[in-house]
Biopython code that builds the backbone (N, CA, C, O; Angstrom):
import numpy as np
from Bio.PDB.StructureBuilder import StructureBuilder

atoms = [
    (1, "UNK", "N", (-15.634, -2.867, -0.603)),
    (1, "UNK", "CA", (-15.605, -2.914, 0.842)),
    (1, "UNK", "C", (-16.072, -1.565, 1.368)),
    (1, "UNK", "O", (-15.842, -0.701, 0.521)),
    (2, "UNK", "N", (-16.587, -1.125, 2.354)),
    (2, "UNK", "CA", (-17.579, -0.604, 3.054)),
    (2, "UNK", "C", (-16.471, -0.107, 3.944)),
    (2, "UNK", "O", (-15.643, -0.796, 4.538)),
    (3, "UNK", "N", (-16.603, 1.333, 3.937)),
    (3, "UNK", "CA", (-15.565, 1.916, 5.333)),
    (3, "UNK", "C", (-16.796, 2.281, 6.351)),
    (3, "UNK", "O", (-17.861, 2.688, 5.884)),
    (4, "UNK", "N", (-16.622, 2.133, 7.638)),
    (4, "UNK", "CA", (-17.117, 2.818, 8.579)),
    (4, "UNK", "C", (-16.376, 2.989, 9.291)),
    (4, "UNK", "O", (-15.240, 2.522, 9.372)),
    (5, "UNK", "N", (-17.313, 4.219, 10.398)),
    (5, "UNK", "CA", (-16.595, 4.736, 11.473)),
    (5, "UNK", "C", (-16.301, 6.374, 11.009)),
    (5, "UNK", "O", (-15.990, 6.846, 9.915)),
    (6, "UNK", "N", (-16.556, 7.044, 12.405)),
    (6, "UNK", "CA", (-16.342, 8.609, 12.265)),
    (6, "UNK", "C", (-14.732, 9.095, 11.891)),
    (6, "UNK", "O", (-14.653, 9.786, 10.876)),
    (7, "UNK", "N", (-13.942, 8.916, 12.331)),
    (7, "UNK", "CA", (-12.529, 8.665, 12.541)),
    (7, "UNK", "C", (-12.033, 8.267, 11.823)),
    (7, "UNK", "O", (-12.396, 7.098, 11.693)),
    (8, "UNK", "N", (-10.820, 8.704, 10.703)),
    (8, "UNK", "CA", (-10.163, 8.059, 10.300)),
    (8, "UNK", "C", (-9.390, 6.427, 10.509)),
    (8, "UNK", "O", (-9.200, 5.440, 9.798)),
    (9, "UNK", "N", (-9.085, 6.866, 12.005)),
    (9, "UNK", "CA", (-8.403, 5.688, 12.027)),
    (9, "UNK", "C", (-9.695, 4.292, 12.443)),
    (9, "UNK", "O", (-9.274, 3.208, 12.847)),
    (10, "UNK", "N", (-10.852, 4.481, 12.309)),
    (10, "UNK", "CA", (-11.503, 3.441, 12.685)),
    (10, "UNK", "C", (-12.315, 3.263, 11.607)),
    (10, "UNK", "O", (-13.038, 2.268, 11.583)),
    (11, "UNK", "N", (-12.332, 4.338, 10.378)),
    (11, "UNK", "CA", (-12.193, 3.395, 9.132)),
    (11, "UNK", "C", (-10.811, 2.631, 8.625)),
    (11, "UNK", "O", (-10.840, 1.497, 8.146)),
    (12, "UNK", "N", (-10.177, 3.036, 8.713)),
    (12, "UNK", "CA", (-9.077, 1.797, 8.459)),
    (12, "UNK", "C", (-9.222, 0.237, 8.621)),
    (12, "UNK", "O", (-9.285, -0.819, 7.991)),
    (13, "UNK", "N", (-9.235, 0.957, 10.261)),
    (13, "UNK", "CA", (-9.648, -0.584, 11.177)),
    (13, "UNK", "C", (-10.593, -1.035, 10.622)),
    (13, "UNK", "O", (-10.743, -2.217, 10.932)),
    (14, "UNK", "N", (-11.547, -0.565, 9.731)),
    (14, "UNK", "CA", (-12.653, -1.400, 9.596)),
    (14, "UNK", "C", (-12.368, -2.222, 7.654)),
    (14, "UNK", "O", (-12.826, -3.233, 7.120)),
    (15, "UNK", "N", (-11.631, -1.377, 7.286)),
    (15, "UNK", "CA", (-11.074, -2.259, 6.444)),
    (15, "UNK", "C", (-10.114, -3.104, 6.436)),
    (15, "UNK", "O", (-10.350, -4.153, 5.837)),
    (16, "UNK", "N", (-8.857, -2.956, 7.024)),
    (16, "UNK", "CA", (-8.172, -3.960, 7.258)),
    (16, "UNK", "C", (-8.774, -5.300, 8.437)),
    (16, "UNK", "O", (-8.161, -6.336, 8.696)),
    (17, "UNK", "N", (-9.796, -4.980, 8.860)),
    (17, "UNK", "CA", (-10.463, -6.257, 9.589)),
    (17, "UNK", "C", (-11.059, -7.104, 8.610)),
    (17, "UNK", "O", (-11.188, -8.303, 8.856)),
    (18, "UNK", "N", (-11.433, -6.621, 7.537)),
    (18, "UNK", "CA", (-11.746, -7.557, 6.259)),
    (18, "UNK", "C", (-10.649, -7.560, 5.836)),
    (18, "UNK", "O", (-10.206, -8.707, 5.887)),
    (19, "UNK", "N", (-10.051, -6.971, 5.492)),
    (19, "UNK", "CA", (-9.089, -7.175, 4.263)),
    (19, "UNK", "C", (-7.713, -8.140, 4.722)),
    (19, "UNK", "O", (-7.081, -8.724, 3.842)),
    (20, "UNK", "N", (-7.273, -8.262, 6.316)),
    (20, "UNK", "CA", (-6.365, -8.554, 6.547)),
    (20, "UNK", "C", (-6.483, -10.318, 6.633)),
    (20, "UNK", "O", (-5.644, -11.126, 6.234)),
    (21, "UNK", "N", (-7.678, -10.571, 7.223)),
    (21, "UNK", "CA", (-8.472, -12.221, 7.181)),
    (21, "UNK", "C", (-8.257, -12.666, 5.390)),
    (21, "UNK", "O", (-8.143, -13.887, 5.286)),
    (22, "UNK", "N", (-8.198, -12.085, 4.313)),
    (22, "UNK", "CA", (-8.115, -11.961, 3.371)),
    (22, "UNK", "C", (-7.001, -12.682, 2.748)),
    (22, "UNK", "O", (-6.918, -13.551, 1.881)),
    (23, "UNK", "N", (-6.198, -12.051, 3.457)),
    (23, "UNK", "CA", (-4.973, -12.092, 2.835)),
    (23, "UNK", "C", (-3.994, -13.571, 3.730)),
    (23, "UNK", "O", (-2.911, -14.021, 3.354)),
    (24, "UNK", "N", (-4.674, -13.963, 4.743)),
    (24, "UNK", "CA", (-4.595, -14.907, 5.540)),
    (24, "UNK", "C", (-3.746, -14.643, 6.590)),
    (24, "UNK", "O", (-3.149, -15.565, 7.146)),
    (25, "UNK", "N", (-3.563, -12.975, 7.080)),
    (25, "UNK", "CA", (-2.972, -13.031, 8.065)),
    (25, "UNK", "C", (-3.080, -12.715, 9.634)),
    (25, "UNK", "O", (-4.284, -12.650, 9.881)),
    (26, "UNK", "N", (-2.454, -12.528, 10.609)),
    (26, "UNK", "CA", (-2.703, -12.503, 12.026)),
    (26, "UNK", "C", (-2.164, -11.261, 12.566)),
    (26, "UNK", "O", (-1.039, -10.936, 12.186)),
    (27, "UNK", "N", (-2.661, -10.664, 13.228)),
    (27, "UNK", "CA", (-2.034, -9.183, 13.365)),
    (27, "UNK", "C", (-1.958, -9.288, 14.731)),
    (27, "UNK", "O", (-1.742, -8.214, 15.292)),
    (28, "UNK", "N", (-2.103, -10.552, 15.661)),
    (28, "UNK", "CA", (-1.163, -10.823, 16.740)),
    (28, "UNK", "C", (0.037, -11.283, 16.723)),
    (28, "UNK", "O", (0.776, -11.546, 17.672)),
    (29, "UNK", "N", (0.247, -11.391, 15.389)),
    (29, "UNK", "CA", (1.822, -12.234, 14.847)),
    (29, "UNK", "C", (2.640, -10.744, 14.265)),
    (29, "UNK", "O", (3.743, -10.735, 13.719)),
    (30, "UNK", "N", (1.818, -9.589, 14.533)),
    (30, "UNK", "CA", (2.415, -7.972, 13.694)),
    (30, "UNK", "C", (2.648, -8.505, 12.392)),
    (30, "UNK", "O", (3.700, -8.238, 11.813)),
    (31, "UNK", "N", (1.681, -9.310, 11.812)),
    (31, "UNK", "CA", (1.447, -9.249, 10.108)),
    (31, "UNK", "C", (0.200, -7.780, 9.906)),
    (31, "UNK", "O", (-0.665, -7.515, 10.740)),
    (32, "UNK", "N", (0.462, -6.915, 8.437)),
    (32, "UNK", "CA", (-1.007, -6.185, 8.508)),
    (32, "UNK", "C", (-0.839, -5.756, 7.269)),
    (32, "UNK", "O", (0.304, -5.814, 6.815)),
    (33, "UNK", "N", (-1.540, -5.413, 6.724)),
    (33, "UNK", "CA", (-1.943, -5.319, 5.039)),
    (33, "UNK", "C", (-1.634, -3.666, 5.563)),
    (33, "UNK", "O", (-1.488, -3.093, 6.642)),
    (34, "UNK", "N", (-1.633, -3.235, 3.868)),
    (34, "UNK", "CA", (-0.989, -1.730, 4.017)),
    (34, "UNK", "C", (-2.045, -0.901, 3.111)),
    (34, "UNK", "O", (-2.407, -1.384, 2.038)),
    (35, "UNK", "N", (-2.483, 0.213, 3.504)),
    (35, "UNK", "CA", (-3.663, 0.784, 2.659)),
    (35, "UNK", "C", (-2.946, 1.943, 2.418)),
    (35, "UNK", "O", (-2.274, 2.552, 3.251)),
    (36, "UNK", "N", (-3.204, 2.397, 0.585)),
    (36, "UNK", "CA", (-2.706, 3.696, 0.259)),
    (36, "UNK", "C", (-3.864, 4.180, -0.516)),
    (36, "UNK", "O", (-4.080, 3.450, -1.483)),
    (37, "UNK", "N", (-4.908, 5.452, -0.378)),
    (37, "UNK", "CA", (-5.583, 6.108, -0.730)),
    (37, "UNK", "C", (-5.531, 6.177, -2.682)),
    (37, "UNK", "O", (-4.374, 6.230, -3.098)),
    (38, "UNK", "N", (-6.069, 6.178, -3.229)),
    (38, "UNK", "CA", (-5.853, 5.861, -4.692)),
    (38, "UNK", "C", (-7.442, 7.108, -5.071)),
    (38, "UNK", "O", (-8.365, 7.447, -4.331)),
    (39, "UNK", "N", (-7.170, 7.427, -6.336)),
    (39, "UNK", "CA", (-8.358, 8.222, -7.152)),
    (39, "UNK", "C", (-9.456, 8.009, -6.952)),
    (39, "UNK", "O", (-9.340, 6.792, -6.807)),
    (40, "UNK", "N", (-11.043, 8.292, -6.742)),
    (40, "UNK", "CA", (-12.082, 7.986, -7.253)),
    (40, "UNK", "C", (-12.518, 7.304, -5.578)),
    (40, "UNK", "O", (-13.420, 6.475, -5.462)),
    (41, "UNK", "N", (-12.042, 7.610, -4.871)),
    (41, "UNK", "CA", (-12.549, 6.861, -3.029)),
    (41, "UNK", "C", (-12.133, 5.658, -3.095)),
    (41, "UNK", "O", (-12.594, 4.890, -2.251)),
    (42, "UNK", "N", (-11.193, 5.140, -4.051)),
    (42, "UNK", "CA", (-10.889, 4.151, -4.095)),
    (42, "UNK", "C", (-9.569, 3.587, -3.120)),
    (42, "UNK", "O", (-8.858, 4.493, -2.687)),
    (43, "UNK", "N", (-9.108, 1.921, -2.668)),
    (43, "UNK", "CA", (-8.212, 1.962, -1.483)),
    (43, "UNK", "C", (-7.402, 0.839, -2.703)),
    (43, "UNK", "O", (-7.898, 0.054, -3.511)),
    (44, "UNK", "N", (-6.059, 1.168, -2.411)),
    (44, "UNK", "CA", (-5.119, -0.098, -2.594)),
    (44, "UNK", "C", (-4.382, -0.936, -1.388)),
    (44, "UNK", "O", (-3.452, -0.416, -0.772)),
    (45, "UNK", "N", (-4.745, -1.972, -1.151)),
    (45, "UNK", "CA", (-4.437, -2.778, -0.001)),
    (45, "UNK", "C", (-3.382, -3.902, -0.524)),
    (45, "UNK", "O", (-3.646, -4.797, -1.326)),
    (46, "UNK", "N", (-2.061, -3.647, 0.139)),
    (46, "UNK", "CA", (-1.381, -4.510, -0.507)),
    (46, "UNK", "C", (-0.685, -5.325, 0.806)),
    (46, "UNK", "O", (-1.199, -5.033, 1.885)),
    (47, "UNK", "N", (0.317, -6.220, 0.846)),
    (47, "UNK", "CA", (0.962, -6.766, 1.795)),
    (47, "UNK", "C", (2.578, -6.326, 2.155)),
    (47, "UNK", "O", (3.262, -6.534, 3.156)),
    (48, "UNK", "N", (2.893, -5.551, 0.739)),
    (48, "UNK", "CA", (4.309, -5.086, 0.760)),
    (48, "UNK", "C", (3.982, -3.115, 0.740)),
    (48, "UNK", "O", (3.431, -2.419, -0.113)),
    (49, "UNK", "N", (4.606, -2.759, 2.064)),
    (49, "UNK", "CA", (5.077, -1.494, 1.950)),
    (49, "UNK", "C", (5.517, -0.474, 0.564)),
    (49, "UNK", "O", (5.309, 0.695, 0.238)),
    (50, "UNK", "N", (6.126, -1.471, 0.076)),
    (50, "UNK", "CA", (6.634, -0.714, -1.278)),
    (50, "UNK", "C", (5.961, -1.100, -2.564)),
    (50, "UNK", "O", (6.328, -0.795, -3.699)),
    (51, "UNK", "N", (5.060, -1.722, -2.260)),
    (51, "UNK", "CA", (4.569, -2.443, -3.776)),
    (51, "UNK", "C", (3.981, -0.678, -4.458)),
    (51, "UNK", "O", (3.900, 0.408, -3.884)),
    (52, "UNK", "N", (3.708, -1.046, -5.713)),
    (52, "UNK", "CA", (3.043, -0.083, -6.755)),
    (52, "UNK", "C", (2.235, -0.893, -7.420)),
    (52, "UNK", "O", (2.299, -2.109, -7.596)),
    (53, "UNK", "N", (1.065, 0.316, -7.958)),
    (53, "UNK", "CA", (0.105, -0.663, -9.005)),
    (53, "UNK", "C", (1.050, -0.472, -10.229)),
    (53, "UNK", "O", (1.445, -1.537, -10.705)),
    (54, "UNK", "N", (1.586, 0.894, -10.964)),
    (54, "UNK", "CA", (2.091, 0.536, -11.755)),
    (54, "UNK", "C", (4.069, -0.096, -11.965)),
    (54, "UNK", "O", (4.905, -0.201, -11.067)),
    (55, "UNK", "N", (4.177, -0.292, -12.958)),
    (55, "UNK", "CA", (5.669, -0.696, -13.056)),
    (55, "UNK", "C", (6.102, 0.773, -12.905)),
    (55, "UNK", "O", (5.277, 1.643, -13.180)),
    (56, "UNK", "N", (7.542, 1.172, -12.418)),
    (56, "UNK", "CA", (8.192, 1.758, -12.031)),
    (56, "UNK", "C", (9.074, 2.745, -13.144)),
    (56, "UNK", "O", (9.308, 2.112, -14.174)),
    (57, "UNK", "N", (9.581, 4.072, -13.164)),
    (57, "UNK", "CA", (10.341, 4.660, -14.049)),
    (57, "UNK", "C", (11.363, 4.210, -14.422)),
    (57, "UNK", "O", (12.126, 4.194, -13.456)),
    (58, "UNK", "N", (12.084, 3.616, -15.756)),
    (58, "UNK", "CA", (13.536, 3.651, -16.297)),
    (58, "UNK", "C", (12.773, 1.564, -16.364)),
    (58, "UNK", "O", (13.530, 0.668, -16.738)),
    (59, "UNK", "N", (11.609, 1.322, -16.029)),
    (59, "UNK", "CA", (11.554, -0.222, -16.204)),
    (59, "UNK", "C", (11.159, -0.570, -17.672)),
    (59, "UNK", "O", (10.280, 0.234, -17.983)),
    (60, "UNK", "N", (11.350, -1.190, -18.437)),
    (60, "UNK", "CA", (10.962, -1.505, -20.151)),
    (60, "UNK", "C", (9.058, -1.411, -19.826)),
    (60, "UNK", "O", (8.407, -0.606, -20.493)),
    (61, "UNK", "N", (8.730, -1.822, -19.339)),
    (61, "UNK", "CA", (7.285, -1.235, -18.782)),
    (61, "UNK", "C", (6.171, 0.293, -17.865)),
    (61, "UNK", "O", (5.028, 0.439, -17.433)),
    (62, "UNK", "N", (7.306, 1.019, -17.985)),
    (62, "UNK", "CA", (7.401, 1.896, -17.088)),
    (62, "UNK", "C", (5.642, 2.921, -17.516)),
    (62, "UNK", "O", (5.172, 3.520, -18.482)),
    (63, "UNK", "N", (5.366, 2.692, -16.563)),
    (63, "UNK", "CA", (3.767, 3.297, -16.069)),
    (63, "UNK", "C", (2.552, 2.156, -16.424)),
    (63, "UNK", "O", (1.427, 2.424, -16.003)),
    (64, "UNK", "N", (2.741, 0.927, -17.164)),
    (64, "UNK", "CA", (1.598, 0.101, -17.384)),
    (64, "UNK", "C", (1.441, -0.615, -16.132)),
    (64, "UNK", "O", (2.399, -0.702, -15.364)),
    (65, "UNK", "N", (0.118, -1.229, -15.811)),
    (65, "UNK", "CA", (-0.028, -1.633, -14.751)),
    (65, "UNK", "C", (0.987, -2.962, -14.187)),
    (65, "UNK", "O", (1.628, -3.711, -14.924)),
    (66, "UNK", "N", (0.953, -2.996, -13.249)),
    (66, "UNK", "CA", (1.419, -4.307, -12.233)),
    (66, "UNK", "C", (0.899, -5.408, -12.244)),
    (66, "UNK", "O", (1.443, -6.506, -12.362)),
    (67, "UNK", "N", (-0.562, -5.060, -12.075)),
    (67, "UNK", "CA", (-1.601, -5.971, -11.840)),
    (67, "UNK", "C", (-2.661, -6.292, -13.141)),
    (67, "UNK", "O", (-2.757, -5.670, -14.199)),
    (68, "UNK", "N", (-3.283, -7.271, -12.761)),
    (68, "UNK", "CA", (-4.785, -7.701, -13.722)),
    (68, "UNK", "C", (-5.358, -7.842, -12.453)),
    (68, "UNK", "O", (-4.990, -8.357, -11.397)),
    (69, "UNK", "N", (-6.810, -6.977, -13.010)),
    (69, "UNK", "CA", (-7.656, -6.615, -11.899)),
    (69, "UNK", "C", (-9.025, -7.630, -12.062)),
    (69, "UNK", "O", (-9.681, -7.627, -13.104)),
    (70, "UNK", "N", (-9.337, -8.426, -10.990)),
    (70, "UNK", "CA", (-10.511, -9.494, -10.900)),
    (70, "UNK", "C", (-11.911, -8.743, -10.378)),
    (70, "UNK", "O", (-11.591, -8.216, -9.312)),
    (71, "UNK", "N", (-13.038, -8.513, -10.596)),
    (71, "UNK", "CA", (-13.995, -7.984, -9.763)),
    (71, "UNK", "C", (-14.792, -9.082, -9.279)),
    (71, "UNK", "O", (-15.610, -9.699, -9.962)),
    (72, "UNK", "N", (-14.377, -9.406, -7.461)),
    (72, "UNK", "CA", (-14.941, -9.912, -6.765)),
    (72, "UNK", "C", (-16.529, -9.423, -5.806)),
    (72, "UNK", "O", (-17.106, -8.341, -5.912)),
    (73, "UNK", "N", (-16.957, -10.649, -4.867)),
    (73, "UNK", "CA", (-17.962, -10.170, -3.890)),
    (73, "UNK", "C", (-18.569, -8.966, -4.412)),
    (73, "UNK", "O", (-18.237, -7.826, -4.087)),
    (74, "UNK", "N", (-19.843, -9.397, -5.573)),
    (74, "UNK", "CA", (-20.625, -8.668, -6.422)),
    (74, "UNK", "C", (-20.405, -7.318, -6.807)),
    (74, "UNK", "O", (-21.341, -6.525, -6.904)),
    (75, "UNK", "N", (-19.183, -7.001, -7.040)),
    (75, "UNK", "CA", (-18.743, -5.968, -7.563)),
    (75, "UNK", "C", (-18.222, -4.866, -6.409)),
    (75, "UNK", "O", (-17.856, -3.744, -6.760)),
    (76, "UNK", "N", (-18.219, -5.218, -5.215)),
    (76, "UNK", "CA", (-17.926, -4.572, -3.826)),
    (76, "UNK", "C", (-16.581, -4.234, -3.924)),
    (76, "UNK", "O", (-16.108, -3.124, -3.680)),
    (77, "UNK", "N", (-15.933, -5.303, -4.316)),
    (77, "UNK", "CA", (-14.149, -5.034, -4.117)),
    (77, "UNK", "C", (-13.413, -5.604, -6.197)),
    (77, "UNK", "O", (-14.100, -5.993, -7.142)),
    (78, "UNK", "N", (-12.239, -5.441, -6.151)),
    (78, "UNK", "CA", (-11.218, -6.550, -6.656)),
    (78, "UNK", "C", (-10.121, -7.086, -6.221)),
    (78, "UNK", "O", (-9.470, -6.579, -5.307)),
    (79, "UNK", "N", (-9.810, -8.104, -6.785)),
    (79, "UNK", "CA", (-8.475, -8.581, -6.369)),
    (79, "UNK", "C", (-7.340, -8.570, -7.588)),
    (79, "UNK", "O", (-7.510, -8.965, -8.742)),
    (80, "UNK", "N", (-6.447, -8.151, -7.154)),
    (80, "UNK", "CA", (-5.578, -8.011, -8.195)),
    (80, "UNK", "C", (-4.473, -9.063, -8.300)),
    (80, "UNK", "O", (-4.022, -9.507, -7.244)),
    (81, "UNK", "N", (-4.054, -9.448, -9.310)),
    (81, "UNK", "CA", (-3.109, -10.263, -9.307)),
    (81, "UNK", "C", (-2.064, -9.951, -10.494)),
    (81, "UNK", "O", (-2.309, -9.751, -11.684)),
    (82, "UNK", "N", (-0.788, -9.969, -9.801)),
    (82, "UNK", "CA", (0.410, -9.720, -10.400)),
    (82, "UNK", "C", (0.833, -10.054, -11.372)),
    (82, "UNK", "O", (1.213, -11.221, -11.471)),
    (83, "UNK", "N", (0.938, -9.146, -12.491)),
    (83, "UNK", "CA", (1.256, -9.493, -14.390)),
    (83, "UNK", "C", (2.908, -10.088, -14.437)),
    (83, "UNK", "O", (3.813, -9.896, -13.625)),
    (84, "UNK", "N", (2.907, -10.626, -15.306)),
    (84, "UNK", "CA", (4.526, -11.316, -15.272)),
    (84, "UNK", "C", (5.562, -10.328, -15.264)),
    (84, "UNK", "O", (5.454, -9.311, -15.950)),
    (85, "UNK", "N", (6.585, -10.556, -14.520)),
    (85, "UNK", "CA", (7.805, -9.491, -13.970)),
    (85, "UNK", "C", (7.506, -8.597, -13.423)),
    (85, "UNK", "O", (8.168, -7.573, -13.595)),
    (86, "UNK", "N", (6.132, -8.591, -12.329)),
    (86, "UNK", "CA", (5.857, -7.659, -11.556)),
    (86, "UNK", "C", (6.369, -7.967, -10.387)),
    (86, "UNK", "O", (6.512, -6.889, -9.810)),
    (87, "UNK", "N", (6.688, -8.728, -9.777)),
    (87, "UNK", "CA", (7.444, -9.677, -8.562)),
    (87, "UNK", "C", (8.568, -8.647, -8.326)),
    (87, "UNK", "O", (8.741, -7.842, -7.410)),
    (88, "UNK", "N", (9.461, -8.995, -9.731)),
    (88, "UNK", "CA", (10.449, -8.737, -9.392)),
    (88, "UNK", "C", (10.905, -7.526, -9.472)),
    (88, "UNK", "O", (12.073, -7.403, -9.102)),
    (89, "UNK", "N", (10.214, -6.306, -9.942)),
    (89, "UNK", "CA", (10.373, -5.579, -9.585)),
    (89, "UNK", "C", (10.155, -4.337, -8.310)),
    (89, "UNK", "O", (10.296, -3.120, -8.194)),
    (90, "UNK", "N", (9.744, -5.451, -7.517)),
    (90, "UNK", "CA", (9.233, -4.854, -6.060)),
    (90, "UNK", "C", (10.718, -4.248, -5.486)),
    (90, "UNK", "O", (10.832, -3.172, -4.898)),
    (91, "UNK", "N", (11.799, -5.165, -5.786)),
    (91, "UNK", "CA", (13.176, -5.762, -4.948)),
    (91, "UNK", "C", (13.863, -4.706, -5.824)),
    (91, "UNK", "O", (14.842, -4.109, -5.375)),
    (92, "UNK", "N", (13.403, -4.453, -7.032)),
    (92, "UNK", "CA", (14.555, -3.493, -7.523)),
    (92, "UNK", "C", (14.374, -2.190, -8.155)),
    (92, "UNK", "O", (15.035, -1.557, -8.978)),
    (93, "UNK", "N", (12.952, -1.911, -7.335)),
    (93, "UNK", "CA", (12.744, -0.039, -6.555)),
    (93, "UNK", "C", (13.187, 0.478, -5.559)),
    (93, "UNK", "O", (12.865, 0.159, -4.415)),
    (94, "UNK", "N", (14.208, 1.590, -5.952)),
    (94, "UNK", "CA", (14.680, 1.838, -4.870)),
    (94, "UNK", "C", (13.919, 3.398, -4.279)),
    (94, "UNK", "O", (13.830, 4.444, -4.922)),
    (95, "UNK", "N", (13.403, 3.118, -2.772)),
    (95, "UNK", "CA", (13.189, 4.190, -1.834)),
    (95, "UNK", "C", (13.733, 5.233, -1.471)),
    (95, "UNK", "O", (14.551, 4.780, -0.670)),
    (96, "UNK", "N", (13.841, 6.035, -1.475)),
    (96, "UNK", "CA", (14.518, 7.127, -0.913)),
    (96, "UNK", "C", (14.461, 6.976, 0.525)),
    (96, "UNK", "O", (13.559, 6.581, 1.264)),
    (97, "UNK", "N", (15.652, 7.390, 0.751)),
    (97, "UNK", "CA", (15.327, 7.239, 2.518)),
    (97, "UNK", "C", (15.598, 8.511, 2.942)),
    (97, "UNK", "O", (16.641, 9.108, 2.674)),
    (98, "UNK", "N", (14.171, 9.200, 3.970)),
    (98, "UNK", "CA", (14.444, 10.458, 4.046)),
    (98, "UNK", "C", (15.698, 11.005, 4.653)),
    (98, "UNK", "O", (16.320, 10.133, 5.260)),
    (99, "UNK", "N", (16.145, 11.955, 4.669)),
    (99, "UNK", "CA", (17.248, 12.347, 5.457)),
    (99, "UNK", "C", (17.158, 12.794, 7.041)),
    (99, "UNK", "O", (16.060, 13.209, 7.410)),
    (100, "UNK", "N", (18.019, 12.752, 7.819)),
    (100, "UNK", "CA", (17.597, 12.925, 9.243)),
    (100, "UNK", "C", (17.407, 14.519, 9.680)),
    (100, "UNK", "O", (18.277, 15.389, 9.641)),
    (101, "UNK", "N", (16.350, 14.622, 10.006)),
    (101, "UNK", "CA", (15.761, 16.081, 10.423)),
    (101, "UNK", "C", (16.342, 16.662, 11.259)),
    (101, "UNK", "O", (16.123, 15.986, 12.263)),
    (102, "UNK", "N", (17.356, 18.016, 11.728)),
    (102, "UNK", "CA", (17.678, 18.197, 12.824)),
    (102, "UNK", "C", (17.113, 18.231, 14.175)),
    (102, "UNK", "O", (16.004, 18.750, 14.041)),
    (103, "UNK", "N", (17.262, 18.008, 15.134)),
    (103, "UNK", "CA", (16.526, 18.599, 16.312)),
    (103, "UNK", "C", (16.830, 19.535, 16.856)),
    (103, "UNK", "O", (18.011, 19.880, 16.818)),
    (104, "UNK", "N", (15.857, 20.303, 17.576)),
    (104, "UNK", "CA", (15.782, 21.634, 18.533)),
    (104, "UNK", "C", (17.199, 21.886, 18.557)),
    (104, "UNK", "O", (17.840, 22.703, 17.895)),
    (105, "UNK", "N", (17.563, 21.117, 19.361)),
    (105, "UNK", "CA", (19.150, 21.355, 20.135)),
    (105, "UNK", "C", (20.107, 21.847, 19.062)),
    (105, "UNK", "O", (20.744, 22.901, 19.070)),
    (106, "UNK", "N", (20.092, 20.890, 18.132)),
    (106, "UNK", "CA", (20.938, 21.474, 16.702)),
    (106, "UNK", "C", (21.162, 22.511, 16.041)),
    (106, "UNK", "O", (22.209, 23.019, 15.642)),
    (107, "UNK", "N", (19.498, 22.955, 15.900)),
    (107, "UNK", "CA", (19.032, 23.681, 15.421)),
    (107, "UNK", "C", (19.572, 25.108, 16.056)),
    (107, "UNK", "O", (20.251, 25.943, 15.459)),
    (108, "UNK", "N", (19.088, 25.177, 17.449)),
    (108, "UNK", "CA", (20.009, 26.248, 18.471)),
    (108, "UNK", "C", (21.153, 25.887, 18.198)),
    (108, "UNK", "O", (21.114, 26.488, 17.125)),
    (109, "UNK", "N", (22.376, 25.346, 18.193)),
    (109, "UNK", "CA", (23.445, 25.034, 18.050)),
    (109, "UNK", "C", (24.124, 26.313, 17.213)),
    (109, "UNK", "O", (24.993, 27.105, 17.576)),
    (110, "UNK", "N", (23.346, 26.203, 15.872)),
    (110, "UNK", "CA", (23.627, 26.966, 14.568)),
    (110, "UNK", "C", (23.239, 28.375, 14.443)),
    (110, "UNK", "O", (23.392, 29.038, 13.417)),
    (111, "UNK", "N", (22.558, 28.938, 15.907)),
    (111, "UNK", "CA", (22.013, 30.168, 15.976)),
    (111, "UNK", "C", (23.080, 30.919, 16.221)),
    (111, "UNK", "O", (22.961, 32.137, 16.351)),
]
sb = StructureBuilder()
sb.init_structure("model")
sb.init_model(0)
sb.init_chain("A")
sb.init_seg("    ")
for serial, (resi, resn, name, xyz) in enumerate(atoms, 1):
    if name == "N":
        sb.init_residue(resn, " ", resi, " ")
    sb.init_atom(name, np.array(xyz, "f"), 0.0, 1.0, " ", f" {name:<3s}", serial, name[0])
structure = sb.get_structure()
């Protein structure tokens, strides 16, 4: 897939306008595919926030891929599709959730 646009954010837009029809969804319904920058100019577009390409640390698989990779639309893109017990380990990575940043006011508070 083909980024254009000067702007970051209007290459995005210009991939998730393919990529999101793709995936069969409506982004007047606030459905939207999620893009994370990967090695080599390469994009990972997934549908889950938390997904990974590879399996996760402490998993009996830990660093082999997630996926089997298809090379579609003459070698332009792939599609990946999920290796067995990759599902389920979406649900049982856990995120860190950042901690809450003080604000100004606080911050003076402690002066």
């Amino acid at each position: 897939m083909l980024r254009k646009g000067a702007r970051g954010i209007d290459r995005v837009y210009s991939i998730t306008s393919i990529a999101e029809p793709i995936f069969g969804l409506d982004r007047r319904s606030r459905e939207r595919a999620y893009i994370r920058m990967q090695p080599h100019d390469w994009l990972f577009i997934t549908l889950n926030p938390h997904d990974t390409l590879y399996f996760p640390h402490g998993h009996p698989l830990d660093g082999r891929p997630r996926y089997r990779w298809v090379v579609m639309e003459e070698e332009i893109c792939e599609f990946g599709f999920l290796v067995e017990g990759a599902l389920e380990t979406i649900f049982q990575t856990r995120i860190p959730v950042p901690q809450k940043q003080p604000t100004w006011r606080e911050m003076a508070g402690q002066l």
